[in-house]
C-alpha positions, 0 to 999 in steps of 0.5 A: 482517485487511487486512495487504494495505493500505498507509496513507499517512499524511501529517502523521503524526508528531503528533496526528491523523496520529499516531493515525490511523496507530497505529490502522490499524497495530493493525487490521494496516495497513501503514503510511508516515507523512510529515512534515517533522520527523524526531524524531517520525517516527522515535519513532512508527516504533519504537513499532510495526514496522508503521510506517514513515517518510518526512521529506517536505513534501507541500506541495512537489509535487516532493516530494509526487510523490517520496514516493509513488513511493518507495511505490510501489517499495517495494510492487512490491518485496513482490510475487513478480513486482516489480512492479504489475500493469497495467490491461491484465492484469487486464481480460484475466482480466475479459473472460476470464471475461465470455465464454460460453465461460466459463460453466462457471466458476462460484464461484471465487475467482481472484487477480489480484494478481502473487502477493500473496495467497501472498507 
């Protein structure tokens, strides 16, 4: 199951795009289609609840940029802790248990994903 993932899938509302994101959206991707015309967007969006959408020209870079900011808010806004983790947080947990000191921490699964797994 990858209910975890988001696809953005850009020119989605016909054709390849279209395919592409009803196929990850049955594997259990989340999915956000773009496209510049509404009307197909909005009919693929109410075959499958997996599917979302945004009328975007990604071939206009301000647009483009707007787009995936727009996603990124919406995935911090799943999260248990709003918000993305840093680089920073997650090399700490790295350099943590790269220590000697940590050689007893064998086998272990740890999560380092703002609360993600259990939202």
């Amino acid at each position: 199951m990858t209910a975890d993932k988001v696809a953005l899938v850009t020119g989605g509302g016909t054709g390849i795009g279209r395919a592409t994101a009803l196929q990850l959206a049955d594997q259990g991707w989340r999915v956000v289609v773009t496209g510049r015309r509404e009307a197909p967007l909005a009919e693929l969006a109410a075959e499958n609840a997996a599917i979302g959408y945004r009328v975007a020209d990604v071939a206009d870079h301000a647009q483009a940029q707007r787009l995936v900011e727009e996603v990124k808010a919406a995935e911090a806004a799943a999260l248990p802790l709003k918000r993305r983790g840093t680089a920073d947080e997650v090399a700490r947990w790295i350099v943590a248990l790269a220590d000697p000191a940590s050689s007893w921490v064998t086998g272990q699964v740890i999560a380092i994903d703002g609360g993600m797994a259990i939202a």
